[in-house]
N, C-alpha and C positions, 0 to 999 in steps of 0.2 A: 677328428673322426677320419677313418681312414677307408671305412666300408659299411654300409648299412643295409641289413635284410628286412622286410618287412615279410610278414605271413599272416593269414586269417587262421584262429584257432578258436575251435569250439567253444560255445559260451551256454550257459542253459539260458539266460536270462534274455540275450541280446541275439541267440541264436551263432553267432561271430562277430569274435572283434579282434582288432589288430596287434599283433606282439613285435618289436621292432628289436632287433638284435643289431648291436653296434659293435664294431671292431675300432677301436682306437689307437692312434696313434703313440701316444706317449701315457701309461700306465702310470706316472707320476700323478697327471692329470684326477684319479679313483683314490688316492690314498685314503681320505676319511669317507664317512659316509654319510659326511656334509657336501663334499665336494662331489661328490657322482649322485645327491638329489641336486645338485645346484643344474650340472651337465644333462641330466634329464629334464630338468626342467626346463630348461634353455631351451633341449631338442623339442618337446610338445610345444614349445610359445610360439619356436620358428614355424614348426607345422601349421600350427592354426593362424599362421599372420600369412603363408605364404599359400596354403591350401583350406584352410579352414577346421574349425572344429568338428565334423564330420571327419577328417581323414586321419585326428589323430589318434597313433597309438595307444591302450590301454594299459602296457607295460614297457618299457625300455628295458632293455638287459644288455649287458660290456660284457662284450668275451672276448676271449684272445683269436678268435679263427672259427670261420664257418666250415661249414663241410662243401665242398666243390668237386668238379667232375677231374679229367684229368686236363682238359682244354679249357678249364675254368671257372667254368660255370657255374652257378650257386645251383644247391641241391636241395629247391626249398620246398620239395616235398617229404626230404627226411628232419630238417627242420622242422615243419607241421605237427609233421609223425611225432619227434621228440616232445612237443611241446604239449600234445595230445596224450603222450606215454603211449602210444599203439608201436607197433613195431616197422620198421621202416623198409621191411619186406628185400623187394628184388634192387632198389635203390642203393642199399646197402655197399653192393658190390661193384659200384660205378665210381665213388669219390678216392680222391686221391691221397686224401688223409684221415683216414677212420680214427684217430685218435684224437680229432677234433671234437667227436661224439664220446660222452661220458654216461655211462648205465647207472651211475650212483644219483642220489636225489637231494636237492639242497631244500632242508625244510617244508619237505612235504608240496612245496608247492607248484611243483610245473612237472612231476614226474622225472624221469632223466634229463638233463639240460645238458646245453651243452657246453663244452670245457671252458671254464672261463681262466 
């Protein structure tokens, strides 16, 4: 792993829970999708051995590139927003790689996500 965002996104049931967006290193690592349940699984065990079952994420998702400002910065409010599908408003216009954000929807389930 090379970078990891976490964000609180709306839940009806739980009120908020946690989505963790992972950038990784070597993309060989995802090939089946035996090997990236293995990899999430690993990352939830570590959570909860290291902070507890309380902090872990709800979903794991591997993308190639988070959205950031141009000094760096994670922009985990348009993160949120995507995750949410609301639009990500004046944010939009601060990161430094908007094509890290994708408006297409993978199976219905998180709205726009981002580029993986």
């Amino acid at each position: 792993m090379t970078e990891v965002a976490v964000v609180g996104v709306a839940d009806t049931l739980k009120g908020q829970v946690a989505k963790a967006f992972v950038v990784t290193n070597g993309v060989a690592q995802l090939d089946s999708d035996e090997a990236r349940h293995q990899l999430e699984a690993d990352i939830m065990r570590t959570v909860d051995q290291q902070l507890g079952a309380v902090a872990r994420p709800a979903q794991v998702l591997f993308v190639s590139a988070l959205p950031k400002t141009r000094s760096g910065k994670l922009l985990r409010r348009v993160v949120q927003a995507v995750c949410e599908g609301r639009d990500a408003g004046n944010n939009c216009k601060r990161w430094s790689a908007p094509h890290t954000v994708d408006a297409r929807t993978e199976s219905g389930t998180m709205g726009p996500l981002i580029r993986t």
